[in-house]
C-alpha positions in Angstrom: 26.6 -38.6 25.5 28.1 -41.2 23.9 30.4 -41.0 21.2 33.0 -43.2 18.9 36.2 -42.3 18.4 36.9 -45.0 15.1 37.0 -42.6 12.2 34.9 -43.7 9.4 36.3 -43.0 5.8 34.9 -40.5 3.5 32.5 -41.0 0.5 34.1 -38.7 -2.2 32.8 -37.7 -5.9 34.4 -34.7 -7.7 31.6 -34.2 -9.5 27.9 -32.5 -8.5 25.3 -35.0 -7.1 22.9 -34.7 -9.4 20.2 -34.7 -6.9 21.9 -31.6 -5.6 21.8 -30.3 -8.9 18.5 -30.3 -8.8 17.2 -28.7 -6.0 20.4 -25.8 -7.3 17.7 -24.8 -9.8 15.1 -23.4 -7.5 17.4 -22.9 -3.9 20.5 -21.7 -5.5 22.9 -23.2 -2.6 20.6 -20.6 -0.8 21.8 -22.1 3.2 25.6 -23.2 1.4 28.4 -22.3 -0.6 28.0 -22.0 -4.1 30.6 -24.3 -5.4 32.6 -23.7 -9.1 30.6 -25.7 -11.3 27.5 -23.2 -10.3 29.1 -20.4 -10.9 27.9 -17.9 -14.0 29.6 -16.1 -16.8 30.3 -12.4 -15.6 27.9 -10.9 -18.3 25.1 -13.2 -17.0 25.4 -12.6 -13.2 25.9 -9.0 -14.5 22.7 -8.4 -16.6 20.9 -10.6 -13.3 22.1 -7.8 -11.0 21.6 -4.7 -13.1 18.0 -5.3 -12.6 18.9 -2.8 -9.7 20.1 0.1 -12.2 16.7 0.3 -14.1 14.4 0.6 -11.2 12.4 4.1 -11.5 13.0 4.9 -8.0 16.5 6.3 -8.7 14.9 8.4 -10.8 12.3 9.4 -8.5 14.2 9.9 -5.3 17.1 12.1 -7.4 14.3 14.3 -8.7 12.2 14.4 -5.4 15.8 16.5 -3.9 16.1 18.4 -6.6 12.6 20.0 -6.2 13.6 19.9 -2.5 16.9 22.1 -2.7 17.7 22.6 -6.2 20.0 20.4 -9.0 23.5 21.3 -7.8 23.3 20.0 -4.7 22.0 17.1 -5.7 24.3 16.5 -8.3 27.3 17.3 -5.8 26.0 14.5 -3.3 25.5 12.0 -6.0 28.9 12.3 -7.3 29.9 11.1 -3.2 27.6 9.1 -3.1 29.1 6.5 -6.3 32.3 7.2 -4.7 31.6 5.8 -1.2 29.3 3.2 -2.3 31.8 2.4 -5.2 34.7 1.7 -2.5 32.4 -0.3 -0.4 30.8 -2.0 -3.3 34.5 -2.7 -4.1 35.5 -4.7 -1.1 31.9 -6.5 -0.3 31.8 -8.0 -4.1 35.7 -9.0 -3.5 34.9 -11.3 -0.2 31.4 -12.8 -1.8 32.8 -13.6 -5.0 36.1 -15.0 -3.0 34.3 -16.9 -0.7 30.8 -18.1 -2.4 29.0 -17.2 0.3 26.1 -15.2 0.4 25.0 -11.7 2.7 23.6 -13.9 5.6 26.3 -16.6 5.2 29.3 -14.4 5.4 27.9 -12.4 8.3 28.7 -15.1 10.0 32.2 -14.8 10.0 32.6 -11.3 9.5 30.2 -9.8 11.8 28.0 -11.1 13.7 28.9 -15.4 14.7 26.6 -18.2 13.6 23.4 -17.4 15.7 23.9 -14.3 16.0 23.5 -13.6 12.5 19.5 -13.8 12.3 19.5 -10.4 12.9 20.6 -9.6 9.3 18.7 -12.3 8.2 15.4 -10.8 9.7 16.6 -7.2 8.9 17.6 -8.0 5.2 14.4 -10.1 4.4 12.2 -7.2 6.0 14.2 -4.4 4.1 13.7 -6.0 1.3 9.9 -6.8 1.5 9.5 -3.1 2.0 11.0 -2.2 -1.4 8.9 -4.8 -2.9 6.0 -3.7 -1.8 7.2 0.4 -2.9 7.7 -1.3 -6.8 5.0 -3.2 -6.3 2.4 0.5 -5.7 4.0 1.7 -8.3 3.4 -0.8 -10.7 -0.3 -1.1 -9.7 -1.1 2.7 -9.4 0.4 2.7 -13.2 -1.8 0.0 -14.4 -5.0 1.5 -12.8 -4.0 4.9 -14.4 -5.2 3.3 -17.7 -7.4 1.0 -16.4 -9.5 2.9 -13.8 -12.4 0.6 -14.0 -10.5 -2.2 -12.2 -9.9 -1.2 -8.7 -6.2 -0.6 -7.7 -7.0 -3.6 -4.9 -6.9 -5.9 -8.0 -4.3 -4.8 -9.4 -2.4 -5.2 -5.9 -3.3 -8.8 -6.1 -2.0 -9.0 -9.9 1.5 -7.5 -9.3 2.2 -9.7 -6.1 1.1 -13.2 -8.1 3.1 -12.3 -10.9 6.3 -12.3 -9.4 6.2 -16.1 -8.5 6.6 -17.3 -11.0 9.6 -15.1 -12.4 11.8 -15.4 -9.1 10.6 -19.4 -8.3 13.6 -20.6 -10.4 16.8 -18.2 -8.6 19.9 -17.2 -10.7 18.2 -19.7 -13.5 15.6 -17.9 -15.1 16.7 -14.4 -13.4 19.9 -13.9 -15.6 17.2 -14.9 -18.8 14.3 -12.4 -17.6 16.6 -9.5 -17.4 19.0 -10.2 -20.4 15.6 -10.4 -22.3 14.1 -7.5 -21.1 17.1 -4.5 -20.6 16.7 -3.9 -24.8 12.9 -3.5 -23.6 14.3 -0.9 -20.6 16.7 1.3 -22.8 13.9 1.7 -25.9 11.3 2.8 -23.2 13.8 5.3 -21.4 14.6 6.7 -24.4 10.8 6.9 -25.6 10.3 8.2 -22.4 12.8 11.8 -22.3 11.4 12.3 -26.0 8.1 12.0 -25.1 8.7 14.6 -22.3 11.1 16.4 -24.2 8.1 16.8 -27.2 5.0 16.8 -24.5 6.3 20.0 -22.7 7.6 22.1 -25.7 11.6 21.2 -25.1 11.6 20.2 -21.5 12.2 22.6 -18.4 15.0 25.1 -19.7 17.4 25.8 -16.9 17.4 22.9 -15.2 20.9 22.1 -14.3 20.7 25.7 -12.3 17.4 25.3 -10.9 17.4 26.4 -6.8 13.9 26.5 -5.4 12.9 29.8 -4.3 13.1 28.5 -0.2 14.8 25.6 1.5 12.2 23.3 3.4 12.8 23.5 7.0 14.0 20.3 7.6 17.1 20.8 5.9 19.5 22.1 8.1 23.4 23.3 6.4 24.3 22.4 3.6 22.1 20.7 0.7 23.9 18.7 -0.6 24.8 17.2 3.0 21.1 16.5 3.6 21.0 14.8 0.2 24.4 12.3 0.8 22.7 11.2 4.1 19.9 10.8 2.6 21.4 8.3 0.0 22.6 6.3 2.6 18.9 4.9 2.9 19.9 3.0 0.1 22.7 0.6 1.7 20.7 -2.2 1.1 22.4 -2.5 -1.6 25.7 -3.9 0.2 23.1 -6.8 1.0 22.3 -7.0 -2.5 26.0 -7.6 -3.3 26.9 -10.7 -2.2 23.9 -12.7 -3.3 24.8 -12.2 -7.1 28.8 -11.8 -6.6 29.1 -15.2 -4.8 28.1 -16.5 -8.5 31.2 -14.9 -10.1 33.8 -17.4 -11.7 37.1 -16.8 -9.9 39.0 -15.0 -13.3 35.6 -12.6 -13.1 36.4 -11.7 -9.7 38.2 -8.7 -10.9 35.8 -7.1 -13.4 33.0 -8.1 -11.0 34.1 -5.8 -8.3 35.0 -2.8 -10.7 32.0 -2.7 -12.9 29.0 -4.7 -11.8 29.0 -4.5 -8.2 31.4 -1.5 -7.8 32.0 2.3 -9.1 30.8 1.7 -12.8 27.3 0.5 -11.4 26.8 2.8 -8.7 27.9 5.8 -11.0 25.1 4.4 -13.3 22.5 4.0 -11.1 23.0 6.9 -9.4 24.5 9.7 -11.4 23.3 9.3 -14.4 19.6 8.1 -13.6 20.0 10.6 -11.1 20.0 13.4 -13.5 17.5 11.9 -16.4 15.0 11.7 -12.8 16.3 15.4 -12.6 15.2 16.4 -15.6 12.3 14.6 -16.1 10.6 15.9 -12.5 11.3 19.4 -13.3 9.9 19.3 -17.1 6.8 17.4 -16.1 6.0 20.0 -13.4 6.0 19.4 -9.4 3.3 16.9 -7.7 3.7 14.8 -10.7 4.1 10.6 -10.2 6.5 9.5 -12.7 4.6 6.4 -12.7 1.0 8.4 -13.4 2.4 10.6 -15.4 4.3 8.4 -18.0 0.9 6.9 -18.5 -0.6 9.4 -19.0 1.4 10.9 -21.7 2.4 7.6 -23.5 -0.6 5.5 -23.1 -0.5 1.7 -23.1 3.6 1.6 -23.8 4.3 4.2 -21.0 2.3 1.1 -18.9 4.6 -1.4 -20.4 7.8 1.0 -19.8 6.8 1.1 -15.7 5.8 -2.5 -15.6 9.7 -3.5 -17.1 11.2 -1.7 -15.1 9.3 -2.4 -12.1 9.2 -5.8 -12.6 13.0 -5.9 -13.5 13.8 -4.5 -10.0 11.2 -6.0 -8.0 13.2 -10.1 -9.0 16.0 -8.7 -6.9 13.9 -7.4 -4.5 11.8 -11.2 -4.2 15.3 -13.0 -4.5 16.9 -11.4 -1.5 13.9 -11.3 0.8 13.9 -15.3 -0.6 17.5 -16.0 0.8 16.9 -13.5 4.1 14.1 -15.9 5.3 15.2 -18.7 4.1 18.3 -18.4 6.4 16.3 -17.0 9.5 13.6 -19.4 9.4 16.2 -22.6 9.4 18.2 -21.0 11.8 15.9 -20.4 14.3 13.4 -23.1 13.9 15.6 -26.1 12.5 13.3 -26.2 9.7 14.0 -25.8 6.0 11.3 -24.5 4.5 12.5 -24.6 0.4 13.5 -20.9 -0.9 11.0 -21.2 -3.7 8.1 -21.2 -0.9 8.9 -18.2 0.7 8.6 -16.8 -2.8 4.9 -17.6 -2.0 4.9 -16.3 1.5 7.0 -12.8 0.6 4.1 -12.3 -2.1 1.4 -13.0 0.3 3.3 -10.4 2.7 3.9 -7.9 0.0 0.4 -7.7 -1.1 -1.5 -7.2 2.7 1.6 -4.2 3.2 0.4 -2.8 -0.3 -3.4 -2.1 1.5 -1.4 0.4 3.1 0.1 3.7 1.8 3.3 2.7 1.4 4.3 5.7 -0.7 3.3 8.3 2.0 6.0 7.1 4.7 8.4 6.2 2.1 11.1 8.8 3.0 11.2 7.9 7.1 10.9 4.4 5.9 14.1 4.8 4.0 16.0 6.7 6.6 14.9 4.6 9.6 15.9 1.1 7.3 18.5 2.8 5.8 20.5 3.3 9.3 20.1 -0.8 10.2 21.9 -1.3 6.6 24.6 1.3 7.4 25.4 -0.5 10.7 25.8 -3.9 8.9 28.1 -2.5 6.7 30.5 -0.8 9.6 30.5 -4.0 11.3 31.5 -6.3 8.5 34.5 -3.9 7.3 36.4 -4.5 10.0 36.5 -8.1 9.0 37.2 -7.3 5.6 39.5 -4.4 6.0 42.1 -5.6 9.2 40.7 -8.8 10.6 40.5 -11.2 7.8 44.6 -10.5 7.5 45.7 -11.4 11.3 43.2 -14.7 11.2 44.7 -16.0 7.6 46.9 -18.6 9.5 43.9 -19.7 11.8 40.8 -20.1 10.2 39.1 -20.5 6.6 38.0 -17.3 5.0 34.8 -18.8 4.1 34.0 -20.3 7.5 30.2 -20.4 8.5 30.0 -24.1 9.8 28.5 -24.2 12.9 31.0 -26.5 14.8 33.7 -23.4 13.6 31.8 -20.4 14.8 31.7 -18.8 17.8 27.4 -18.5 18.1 27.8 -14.3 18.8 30.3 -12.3 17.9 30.1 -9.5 20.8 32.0 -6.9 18.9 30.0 -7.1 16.0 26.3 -7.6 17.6 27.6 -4.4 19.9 28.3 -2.8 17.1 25.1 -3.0 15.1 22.7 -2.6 18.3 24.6 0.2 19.3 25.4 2.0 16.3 21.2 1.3 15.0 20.3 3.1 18.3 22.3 6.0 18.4 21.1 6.5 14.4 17.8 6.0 15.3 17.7 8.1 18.6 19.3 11.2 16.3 16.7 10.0 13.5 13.5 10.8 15.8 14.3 12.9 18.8 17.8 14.8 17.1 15.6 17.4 15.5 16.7 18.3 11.8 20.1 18.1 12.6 20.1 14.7 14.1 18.3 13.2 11.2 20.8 14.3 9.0 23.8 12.9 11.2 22.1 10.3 12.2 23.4 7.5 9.1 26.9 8.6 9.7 26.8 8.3 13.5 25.6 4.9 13.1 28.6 3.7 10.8 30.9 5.9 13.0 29.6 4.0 15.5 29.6 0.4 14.2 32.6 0.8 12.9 34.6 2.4 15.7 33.0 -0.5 18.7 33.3 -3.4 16.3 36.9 -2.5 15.7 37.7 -1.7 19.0 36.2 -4.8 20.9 37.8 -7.4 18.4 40.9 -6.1 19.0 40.4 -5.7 22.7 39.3 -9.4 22.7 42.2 -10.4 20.3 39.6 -11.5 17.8 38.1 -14.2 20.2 34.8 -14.0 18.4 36.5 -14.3 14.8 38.7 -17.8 15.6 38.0 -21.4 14.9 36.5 -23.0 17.6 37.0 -26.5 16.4 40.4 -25.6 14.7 41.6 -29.6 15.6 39.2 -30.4 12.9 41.1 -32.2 9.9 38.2 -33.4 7.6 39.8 -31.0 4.9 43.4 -31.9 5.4 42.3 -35.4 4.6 41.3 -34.6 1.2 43.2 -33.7 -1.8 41.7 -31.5 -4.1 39.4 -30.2 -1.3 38.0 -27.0 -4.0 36.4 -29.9 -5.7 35.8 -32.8 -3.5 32.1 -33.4 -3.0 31.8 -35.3 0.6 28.5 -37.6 1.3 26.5 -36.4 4.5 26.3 -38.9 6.6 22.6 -38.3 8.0 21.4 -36.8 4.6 22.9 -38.7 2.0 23.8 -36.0 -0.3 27.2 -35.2 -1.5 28.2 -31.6 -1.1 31.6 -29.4 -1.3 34.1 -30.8 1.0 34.2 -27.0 2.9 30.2 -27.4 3.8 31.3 -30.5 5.7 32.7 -31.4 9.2 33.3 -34.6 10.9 30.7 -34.9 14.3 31.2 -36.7 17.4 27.8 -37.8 17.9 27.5 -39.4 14.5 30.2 -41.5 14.9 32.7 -39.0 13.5 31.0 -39.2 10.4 30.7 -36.0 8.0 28.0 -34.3 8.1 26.4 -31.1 5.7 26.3 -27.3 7.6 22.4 -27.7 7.4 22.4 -30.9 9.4 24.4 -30.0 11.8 22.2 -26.8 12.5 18.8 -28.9 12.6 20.5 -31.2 15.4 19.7 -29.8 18.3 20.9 -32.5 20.8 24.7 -32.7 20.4 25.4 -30.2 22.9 28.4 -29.1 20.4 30.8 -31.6 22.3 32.9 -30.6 19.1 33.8 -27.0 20.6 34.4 -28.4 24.1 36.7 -31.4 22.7 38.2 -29.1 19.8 41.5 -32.2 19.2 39.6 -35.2 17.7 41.3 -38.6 17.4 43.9 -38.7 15.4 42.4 -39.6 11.9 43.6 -41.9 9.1 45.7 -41.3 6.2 44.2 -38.9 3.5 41.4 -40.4 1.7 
């Protein structure tokens, strides 16, 4: 293939291209770095992300253990459980909000190379399908609780249409919906305990000692083990993380990773709706749906309390299933179909999964997903933890060009596939104890071959492949230079740019690059370029 060496010059702005701008309002730089000028005051991006603490399934899932094996336990495995995901929260919110990137987009780097990252791309968007369609019941099962003439099918239909609209315009109208509504949340929470507390004559006295009179066979040693596994289900949330903290200004960075993404939220959304879910479960009586029983006892604003917080949750939910296929789709099939469509297609998908009874294989589900999610995080870690510090000197932090990235990172795809089967073959064929186990053999397991192999490699997976690239040492300010694609016309941040042999060494965008399929990445097999001209 044919190729000039002449080195064109580059088209610079320091401002955003307003056409750029733009589309920002509905794809929030859903395939690219999110540059400075998009980035959100800490109380916004935190009132966007705390649509996770309100969602009545932390409620739920802390009283359903409870009933199980009694309140201590519980209440010893949540207190764990902040700490872990606090000090994982920690360090995944500190390399987003560093880097801009998002989940799929650093996975790149840090885990899994640039192909090889559709597997958390396809994993995350699924994941997070499921729990839309779990809020999604919920919200419908409520509204046909007072409605029973309209037939829960309808309702179905109802929930999944009205979260287009909401989630169609990203970080935009996200931060707005949630800041509007949390006044909404707290006054129906509150409602809610003195409702109960009134409806069944002081609430369930005892509670904090409560033990039920036999363990259920399943759970094998101690409780409160079984209960801390069991939370690990939840590690979606580490996918959650980056999506919102890659919007944090870079003096937020800081409070971001203490309080919104790290120990103050977790110890929020778990301890403490951990124990109101407690309570509530045990004074309304087992058998009881939170989401019937609310209802039932409120009326039309116990209706209104589930659909808030349902609806609260359910954005993030639709938001990160958004970006998850967004990034699959355009990586596999060089085709970018907008974010704001697969809003569309994730409701159409969420409402045919509702037909089914989600809620009665909501526990496996949650384990079985749960264990994919714990292998992710044991492979980026390594990264984040050790490798980020030997590679300083050799490659950008926020790397996830293609021309940069090795396409599979075998210490980090061995990793995940290994660590996911070992969970899952202790999930299903491990008896009781295996199920237990099975979460923290997978991270053991991630962890421990991800680690191992890059070092055995001497990071080979984790280097720039293209490292004789100087597109950014021609710039100045490079954190602010926006550089015009030379195929797409668009100016974008200097760092989502790289100079291509086929194009006449012209720049071209990250999303360009990746829809050419024809180049046969002569950049990675020629890695010294020309010598280029003096700094633009």
């Amino acid at each position: 293939m044919k190729t000039n060496t002449e080195i064109p010059s580059l088209e610079i702005i320091y401002d955003d291209d307003p056409r750029v701008r733009e589309m920002a309002v509905t794809e929030d730089y859903a395939l690219r770095i999110v540059p400075s000028s998009w980035r959100w005051p800490k109380w916004g991006v935190a009132l966007a992300y705390w649509a996770f603490m309100t969602g009545m399934f932390y409620l739920v899932i802390a009283a359903s253990f409870a009933l199980e094996v009694g309140t201590k336990p519980v209440l010893i495995a949540l207190v764990l459980t902040v700490i872990t995901y606090g000090l994982f929260g920690y360090y995944i919110s500190n390399e987003a909000a560093t880097t801009g990137l998002s989940a799929n987009l650093f996975s790149k780097k840090t885990a899994f190379g640039y192909t090889g990252s559709v597997i958390l791309s396809l994993m995350y968007g699924s994941i997070l399908l499921y729990y839309a369609v779990f809020e999604g019941t919920v919200m419908a099962h409520s509204l046909h609780t007072i409605m029973p003439g309209i037939a829960v099918e309808i309702w179905y239909a109802v929930i999944a249409a009205m979260m287009i609209p909401i989630v169609w315009w990203g970080m935009t109208i996200l931060e707005r919906f949630n800041k509007w509504t949390i006044p909404l949340y707290l006054i129906g929470l509150l409602a809610t305990i003195i409702v109960t507390y009134v409806a069944t004559d002081g609430g369930y006295h005892g509670w904090l000692s409560y033990t039920p009179e036999k363990l259920p066979a399943h759970v094998v040693g101690p409780p409160w083990f079984y209960v801390f596994t069991a939370y690990m289900g939840v590690y979606i949330f580490f996918g959650f993380i980056p999506d919102y903290a890659r919007f944090l200004k870079k003096e937020d960075v800081s409070f971001g990773n203490w309080v919104i993404f790290g120990p103050v939220f977790f110890f929020i959304t778990f301890f403490v709706n951990g124990i109101i879910g407690i309570w509530l479960a045990l004074s309304i009586g087992k058998g009881h749906d939170a989401g019937v029983f609310i209802p039932t006892v409120m009326g039309i604003w116990g209706t209104i309390f589930i659909m808030i917080t349902q609806v609260r949750i359910n954005t993030g939910n639709f938001y990160g299933a958004s970006l998850g296929f967004t990034n699959f789709f355009t990586t596999v099939f060089k085709i970018s179909i907008p974010r704001k469509l697969w809003v569309v297609i994730v409701a159409a998908l969420m409402f045919l999964l509702m037909l089914t009874k989600v809620l009665d294989w909501l526990n496996l589900a949650l384990r079985l997903q749960g264990i994919t999610m714990v292998g992710w995080v044991g492979c980026v870690m390594p990264y984040i933890w050790f490798f980020k510090r030997k590679l300083a000197k050799e490659t950008l932090d926020m790397e996830y060009r293609r021309s940069h990235l090795s396409h599979y990172n075998v210490g980090g795809l061995s990793g995940l596939i290994l660590g996911t089967l070992v969970g899952a073959y202790l999930q299903f064929f491990g008896g009781a104890i295996g199920s237990i186990w099975a979460p923290i053999a997978t991270l053991v397991v991630s962890f421990g071959l991800t680690t191992i192999i890059g070092l055995a490699t001497n990071l080979r997976d984790y280097k720039d492949r293209y490292a004789g690239s100087t597109l950014l040492k021609e710039i100045e300010n490079v954190t602010e230079a926006r550089v015009q694609c030379g195929k797409c016309g668009f100016y974008y941040l200097a760092y989502d740019l790289e100079r291509c042999p086929v194009m006449n060494n012209k720049p071209v965008c990250s999303v360009c690059c990746l829809k050419t399929n024809a180049c046969n990445e002569i950049c990675k097999k020629n890695p010294e370029p020309a010598a280029l001209s003096a700094k633009t």
